[in-house]
C-alpha positions as CSV (number, residue, x, y, z in Angstrom):
1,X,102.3,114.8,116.1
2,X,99.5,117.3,117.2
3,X,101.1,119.8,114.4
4,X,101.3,117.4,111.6
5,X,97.7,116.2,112.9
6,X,95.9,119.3,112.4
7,X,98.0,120.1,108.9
8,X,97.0,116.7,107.6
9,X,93.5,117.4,108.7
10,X,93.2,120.5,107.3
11,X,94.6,119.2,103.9
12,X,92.1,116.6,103.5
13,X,89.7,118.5,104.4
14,X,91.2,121.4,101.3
15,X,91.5,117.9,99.2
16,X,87.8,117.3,99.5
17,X,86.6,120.8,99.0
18,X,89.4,123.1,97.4
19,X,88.6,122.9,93.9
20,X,90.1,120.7,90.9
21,X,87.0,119.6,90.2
22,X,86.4,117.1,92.9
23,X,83.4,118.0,95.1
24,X,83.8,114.5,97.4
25,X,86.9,112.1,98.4
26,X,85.6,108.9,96.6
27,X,87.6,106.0,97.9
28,X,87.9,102.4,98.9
29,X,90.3,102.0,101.9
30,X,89.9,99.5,104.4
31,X,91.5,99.5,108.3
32,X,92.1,96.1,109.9
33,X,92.9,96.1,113.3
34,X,94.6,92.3,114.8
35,X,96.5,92.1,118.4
36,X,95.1,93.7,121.6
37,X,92.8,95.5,119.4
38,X,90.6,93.4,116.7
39,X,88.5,95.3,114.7
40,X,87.9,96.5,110.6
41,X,86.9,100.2,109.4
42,X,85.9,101.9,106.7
43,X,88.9,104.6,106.3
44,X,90.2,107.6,104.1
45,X,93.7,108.0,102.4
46,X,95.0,111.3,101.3
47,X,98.0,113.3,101.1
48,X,98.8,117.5,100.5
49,X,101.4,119.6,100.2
50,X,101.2,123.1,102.3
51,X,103.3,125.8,100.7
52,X,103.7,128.4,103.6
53,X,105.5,125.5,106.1
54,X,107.1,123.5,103.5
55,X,105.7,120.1,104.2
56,X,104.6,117.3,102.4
57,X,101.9,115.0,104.3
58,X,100.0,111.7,104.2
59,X,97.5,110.8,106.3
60,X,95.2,107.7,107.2
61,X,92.1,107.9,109.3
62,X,88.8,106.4,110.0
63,X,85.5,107.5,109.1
64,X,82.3,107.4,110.7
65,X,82.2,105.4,114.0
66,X,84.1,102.8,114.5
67,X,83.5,99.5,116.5
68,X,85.3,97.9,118.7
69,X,87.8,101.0,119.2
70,X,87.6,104.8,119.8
71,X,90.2,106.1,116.9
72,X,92.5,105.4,114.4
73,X,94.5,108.2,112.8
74,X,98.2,107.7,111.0
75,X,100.2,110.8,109.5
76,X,103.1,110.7,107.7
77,X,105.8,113.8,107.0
78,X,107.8,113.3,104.1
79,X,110.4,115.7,102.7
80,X,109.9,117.5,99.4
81,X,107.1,118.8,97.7
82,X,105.8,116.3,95.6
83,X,103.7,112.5,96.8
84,X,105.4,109.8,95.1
85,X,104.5,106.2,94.7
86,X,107.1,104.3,96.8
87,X,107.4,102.8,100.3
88,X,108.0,105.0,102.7
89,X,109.6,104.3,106.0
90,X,111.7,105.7,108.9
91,X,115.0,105.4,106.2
92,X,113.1,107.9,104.1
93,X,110.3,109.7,106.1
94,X,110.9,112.9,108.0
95,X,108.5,112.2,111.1
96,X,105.5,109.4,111.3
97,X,103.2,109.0,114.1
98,X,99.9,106.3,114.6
99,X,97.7,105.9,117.6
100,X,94.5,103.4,118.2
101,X,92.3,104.7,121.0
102,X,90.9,101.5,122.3
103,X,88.0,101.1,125.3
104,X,88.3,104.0,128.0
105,X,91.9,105.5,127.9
106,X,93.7,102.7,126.9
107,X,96.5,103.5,123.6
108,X,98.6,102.1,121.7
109,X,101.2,103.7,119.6
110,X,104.0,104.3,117.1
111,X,106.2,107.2,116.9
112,X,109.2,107.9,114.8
113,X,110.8,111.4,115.1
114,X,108.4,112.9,117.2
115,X,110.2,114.4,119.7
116,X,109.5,111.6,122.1
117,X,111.3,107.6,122.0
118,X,111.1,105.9,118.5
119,X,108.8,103.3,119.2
120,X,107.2,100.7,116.8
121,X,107.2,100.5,113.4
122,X,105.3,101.1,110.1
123,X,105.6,101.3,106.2
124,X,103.1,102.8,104.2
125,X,103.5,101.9,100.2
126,X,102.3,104.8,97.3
127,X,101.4,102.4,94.2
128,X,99.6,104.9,92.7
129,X,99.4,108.9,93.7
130,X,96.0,109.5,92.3
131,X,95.4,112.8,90.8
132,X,96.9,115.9,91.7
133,X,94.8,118.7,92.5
134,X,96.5,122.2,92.4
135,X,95.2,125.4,94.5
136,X,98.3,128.1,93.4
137,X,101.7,126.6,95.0
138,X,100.1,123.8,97.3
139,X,98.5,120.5,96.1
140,X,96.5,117.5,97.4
141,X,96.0,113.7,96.4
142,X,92.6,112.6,97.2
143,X,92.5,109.5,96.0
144,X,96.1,107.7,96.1
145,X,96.1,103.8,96.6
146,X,98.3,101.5,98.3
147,X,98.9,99.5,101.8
148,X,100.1,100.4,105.0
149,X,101.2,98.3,107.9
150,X,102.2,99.4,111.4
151,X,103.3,97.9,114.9
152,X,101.9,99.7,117.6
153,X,103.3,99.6,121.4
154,X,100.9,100.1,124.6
155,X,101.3,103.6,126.0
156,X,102.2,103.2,129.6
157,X,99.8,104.6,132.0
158,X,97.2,104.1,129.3
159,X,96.1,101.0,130.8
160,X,96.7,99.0,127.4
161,X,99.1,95.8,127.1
162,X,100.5,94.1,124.6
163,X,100.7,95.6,120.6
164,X,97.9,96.4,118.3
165,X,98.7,95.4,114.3
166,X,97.0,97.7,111.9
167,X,97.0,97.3,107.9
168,X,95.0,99.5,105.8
169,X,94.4,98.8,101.9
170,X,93.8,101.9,99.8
């Protein structure tokens, strides 16, 4: 996850400041946390596409500081080149990974194709992509909209029990 992390991180950050025209990512996008973890957060949505390693990204996180948890980040590989508006799962998602940092180390998780046990579950639907933004061969969406729900598992030796629910609305 920590190499589709820092790609998804860098592409938002290219999405808010690569050119196209838009200067900010401008969004509504709520994170609602229920289960072992209850908590709501303002968040961000955005997805890119990296020409020199082929991959096509999504990404979920939280801005500012949340309460009640430490942090919520979700990132999505999908194959192909282009973000489409559809529901993407494990059935058509390359890799998928989402963690909530809760009080001191405790984690919960989900992980599909991440070189470690599948565990937990999500689905994150595309209604609309937003607009593409074009910098030569790779692109961004800064603003796409839809839902995403997920099941997370405690991590073991975390310290955390139970499952953590999170839906986001963008």
């Amino acid at each position: 996850m920590r190499t589709l992390s820092a790609f998804l991180l860098a592409s938002a950050l290219c999405a808010a400041g690569c050119g196209g025209g838009n200067d900010t990512i401008t969004q509504n996008c709520t994170l609602t946390l229920s289960g072992a973890v209850t908590a709501t957060a303002t968040c961000t949505a955005v997805a890119a596409y990296s020409s020199s390693n082929a991959q096509l990204g999504f990404a979920i996180a939280v801005q500012g500081t949340p309460t009640g948890f430490q942090s919520f980040a979700f990132a999505l590989q999908i194959p192909g080149n282009s973000l489409a508006a559809t529901t993407y799962t494990t059935a058509n998602s390359t890799k998928a990974g989402t963690s909530v940092l809760g009080t001191g180390s405790m984690t919960w998780a989900e992980f599909f194709n991440e070189g470690v046990a599948d565990q937990g579950s999500f689905s994150a639907t595309i209604s609309s992509t937003g607009s593409e933004i074009d910098s030569g061969s790779d692109k961004a969406w800064a603003a796409p909209h839809g839902t995403f729900t997920a099941t997370l598992a405690a991590v073991t030796g975390t310290g955390a029990t139970g499952t953590v629910n999170a839906s986001a609305t963008f």
